[in-house]
C-alpha positions in Angstrom: 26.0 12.2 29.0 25.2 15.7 28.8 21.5 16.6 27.3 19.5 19.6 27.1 15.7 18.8 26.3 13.9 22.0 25.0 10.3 21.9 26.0 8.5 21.3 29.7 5.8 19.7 28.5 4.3 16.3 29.4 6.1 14.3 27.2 9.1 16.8 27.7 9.1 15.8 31.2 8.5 11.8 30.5 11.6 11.5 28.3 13.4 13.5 30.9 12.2 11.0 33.3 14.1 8.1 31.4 17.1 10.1 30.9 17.4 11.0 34.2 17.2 7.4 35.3 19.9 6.6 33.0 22.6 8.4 34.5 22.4 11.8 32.1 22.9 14.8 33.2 19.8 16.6 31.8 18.9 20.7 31.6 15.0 21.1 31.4 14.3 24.3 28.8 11.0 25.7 29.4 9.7 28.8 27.0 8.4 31.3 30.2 10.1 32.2 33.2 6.6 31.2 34.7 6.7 27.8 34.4 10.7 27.8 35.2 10.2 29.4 38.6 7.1 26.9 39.1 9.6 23.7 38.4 12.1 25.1 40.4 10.3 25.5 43.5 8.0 22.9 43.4 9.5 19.9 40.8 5.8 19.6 39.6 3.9 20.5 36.4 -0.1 20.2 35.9 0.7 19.1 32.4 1.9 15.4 34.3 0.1 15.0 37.7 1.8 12.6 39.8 5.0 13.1 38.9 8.2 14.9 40.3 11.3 15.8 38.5 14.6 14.9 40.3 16.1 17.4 42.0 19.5 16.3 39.8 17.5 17.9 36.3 18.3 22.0 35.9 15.5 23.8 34.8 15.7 27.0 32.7 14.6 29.6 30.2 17.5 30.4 28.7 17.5 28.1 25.3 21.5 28.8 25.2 22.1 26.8 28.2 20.6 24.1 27.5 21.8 23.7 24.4 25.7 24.7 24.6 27.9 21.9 25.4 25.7 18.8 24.8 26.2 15.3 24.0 22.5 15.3 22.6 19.4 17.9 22.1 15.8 16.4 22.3 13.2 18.9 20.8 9.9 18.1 22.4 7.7 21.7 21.9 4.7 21.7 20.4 4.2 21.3 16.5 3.4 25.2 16.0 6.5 26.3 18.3 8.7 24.3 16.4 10.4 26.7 14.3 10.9 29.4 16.9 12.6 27.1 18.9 14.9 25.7 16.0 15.2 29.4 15.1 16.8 30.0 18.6 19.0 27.2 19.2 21.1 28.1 16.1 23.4 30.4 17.3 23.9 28.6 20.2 24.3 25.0 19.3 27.4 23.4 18.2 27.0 22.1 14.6 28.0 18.6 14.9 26.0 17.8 18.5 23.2 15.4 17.6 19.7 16.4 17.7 16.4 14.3 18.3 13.3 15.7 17.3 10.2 14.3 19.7 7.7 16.9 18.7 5.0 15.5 15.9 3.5 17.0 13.3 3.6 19.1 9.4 4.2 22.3 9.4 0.8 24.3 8.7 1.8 27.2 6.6 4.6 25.5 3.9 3.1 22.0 4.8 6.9 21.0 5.5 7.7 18.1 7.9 9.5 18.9 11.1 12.5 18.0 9.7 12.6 19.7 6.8 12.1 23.0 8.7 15.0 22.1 11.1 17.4 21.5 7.9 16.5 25.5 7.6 18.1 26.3 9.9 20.4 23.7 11.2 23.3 21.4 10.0 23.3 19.0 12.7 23.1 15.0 12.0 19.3 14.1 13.7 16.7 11.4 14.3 13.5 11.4 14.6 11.4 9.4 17.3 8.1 8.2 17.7 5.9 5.6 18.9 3.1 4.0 21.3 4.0 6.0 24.4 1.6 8.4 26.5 3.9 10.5 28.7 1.5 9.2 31.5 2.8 6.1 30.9 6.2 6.5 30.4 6.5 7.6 34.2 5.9 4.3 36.0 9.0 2.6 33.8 6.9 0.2 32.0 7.9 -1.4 29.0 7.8 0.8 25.7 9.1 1.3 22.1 9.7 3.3 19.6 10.7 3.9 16.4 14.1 5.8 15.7 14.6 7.2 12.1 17.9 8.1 11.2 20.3 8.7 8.6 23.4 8.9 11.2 24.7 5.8 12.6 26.3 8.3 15.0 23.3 10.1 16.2 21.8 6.6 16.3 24.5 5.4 18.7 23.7 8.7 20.9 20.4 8.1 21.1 20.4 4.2 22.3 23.5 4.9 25.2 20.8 8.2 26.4 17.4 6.4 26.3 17.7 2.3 26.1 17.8 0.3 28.8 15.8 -2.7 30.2 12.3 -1.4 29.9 12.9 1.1 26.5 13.5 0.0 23.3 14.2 1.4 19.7 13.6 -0.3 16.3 15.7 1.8 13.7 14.6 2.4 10.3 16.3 5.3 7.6 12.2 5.9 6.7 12.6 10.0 8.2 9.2 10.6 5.5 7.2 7.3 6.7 7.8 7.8 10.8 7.1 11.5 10.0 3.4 11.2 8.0 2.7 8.2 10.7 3.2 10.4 13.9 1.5 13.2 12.4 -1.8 11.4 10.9 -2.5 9.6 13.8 -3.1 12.5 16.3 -6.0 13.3 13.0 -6.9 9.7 13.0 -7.6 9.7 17.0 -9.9 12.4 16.1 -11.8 10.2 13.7 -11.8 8.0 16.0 -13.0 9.8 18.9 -15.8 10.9 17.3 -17.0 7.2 16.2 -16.4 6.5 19.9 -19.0 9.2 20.6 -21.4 8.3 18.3 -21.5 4.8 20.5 -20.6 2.9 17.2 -19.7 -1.2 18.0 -16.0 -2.1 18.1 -16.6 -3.9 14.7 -17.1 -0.6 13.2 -13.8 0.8 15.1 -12.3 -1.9 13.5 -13.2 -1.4 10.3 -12.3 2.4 10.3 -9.0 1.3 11.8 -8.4 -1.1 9.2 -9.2 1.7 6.6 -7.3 4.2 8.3 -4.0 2.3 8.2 -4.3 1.6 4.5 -5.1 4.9 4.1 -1.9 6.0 5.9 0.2 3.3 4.1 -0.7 5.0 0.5 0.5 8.6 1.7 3.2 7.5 3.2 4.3 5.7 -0.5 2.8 8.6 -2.5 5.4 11.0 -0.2 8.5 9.2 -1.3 8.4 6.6 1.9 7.9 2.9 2.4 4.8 1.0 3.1 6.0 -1.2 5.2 6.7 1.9 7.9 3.2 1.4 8.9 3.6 -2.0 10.7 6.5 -0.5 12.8 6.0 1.2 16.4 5.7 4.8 15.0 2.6 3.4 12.8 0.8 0.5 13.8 1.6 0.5 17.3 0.9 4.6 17.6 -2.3 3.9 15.5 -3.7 1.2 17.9 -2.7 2.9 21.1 -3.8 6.8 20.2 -6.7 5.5 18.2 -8.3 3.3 21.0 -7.6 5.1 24.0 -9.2 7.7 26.5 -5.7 8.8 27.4 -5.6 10.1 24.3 -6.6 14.4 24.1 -7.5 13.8 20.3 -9.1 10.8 20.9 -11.0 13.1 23.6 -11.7 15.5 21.3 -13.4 13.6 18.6 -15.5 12.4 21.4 -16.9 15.4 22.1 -17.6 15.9 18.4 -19.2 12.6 18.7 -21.3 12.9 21.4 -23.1 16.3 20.0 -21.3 18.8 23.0 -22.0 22.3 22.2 -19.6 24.5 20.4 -18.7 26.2 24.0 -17.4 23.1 25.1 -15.3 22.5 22.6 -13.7 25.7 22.6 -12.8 25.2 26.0 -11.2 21.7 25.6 -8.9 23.5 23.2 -7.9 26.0 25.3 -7.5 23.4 27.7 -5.3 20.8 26.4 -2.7 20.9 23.4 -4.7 18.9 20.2 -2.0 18.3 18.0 -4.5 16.4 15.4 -6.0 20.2 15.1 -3.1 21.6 14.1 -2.0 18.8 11.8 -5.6 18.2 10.3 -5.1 21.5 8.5 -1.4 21.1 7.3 -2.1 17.8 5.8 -5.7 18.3 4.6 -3.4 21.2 2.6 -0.8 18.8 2.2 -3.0 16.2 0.2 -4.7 19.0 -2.2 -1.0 20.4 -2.7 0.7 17.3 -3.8 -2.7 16.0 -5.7 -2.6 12.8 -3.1 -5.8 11.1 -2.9 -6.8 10.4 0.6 -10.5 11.5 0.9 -11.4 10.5 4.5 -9.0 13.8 5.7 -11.2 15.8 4.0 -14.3 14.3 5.5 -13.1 15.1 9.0 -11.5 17.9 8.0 -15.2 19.3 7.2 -16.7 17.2 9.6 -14.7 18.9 12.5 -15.2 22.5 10.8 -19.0 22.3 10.6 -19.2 21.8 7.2 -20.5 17.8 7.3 -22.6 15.8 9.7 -20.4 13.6 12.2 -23.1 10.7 10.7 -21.5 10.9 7.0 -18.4 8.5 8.7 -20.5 5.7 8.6 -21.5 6.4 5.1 -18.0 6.7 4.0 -16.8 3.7 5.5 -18.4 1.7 3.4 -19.0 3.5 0.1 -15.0 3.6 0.3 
């Protein structure tokens, strides 16, 4: 099949890794002619070390060619480029080609989920993936899954003949809201949990905030119209546990440095570093939850904790007066 994948990022390039190795003929859409020219002459990116894209993928900067003509367009740019990039694939894209949105995340000025903002400006049937998968990962064809929302049996069908084979796997739901809030709030969650991670806290402790966290996640994703049981599936539990307990994680990374007392310099320049999607989505949904009068007070507490406003010790309190 024919694919454009708009967005050279590390995950960009992982999900062009399976694709590639399962017979599609991909185009790679970066957003500068920089990092075009630095694919096309090299095959290499800084944002996945280790890894070289095929010589069969076509890299390029111009949005219209990789979206014209497609069996199936996977939008993997980050949250806050989102719209842009749905903004210039509509003139371009044919109404009824399929579209899977990769990219996590709420929207930070309308607090609108991703796919929301693509109905703007788009007609096309979609899905919505997500799950326990670092891009890092993803390279060495291990065994992963995901979670694939979708209204469209067709898109749905699409999706499974470009990605599945013996080592990926989907689990579908029709739960767009619940796969949406889980992928978001667990890049915010990470944070949390970086932090805690920091502050040298034992794993009974982790547990316990993980345990809260989940619950927590469960009664936003119920109070936004989705289903509870979304959070046991890949997109929640298994992205919970993974992004939550890991080092590979950047916003696990972050929180760490929170935890660990770094100075403010430092953590500038981690951010201008690496792409901290729980940053970006820690202010849409701490909106989000005031907007909608949802009552889920531990993003508040790292929302001020991460903004200077709390000490990083009133997490511990929290957990237990809960």
């Amino acid at each position: 099949m024919k694919v454009g994948v708009l967005g050279a990022g590390a995950y960009g390039l992982a999900l062009t890794n399976i694709l590639v190795k399962n017979k599609n003929k991909v185009i790679l859409w970066s957003h500068t002619r920089e990092e075009t020219d630095m694919l096309v002459v090299t095959r290499q990116s800084s944002r996945l070390p280790r890894y070289t894209l095929p010589s069969s993928v076509y890299v390029t900067n111009k949005i219209e060619k990789a979206v014209t003509d497609k069996d199936l367009v996977v939008v993997v740019v980050p949250a806050h480029a989102f719209e842009s990039t749905i903004k210039s694939i509509q003139s371009f894209i044919n109404k009824t080609t399929p579209v899977l949105i990769a990219t996590k995340g709420i929207q930070q000025e309308t607090c609108l989920f991703l796919h929301d903002v693509f109905k703007k400006y788009c007609s096309n049937p979609y899905a919505i993936i997500s799950g326990p998968t670092f891009a890092r990962d993803m390279i060495y064809d291990v065994p992963i899954g995901m979670s694939l929302a979708t209204k469209s049996k067709k898109v749905e069908k699409v999706v499974r003949n470009c990605f599945e084979n013996e080592k990926t796997k989907f689990r579908r739901t029709n739960d767009i809201i619940g796969v949406e809030i889980c992928a978001s709030v667990k890049n915010v969650m990470a944070i949390a949990s970086g932090m805690l991670e920091g502050m040298n806290v034992t794993e009974s402790t982790r547990a316990l905030f993980l345990t809260e966290s989940m619950n927590d996640i469960k009664e936003l994703i119920h109070a936004l119209g989705g289903k509870k049981s979304t959070i046991v599936s890949f997109a929640g539990f298994g992205d919970i546990l993974m992004t939550c307990t890991s080092k590979k994680s950047r916003n696990f990374n972050f929180g760490f440095l929170i935890g660990i007392g770094s100075s403010q310099k430092e953590i500038d320049e981690f951010l201008k570093t690496y792409t901290v999607e729980g940053m970006y989505t820690l202010k849409s949904i701490h909106k989000l939850v005031r907007r909608k009068k949802v009552k889920m007070p531990i993003i508040n507490l790292i929302y001020d904790i991460v903004n200077g406003k709390k000490h990083k010790e009133e997490m511990l309190r929290f957990l237990i007066e809960k």
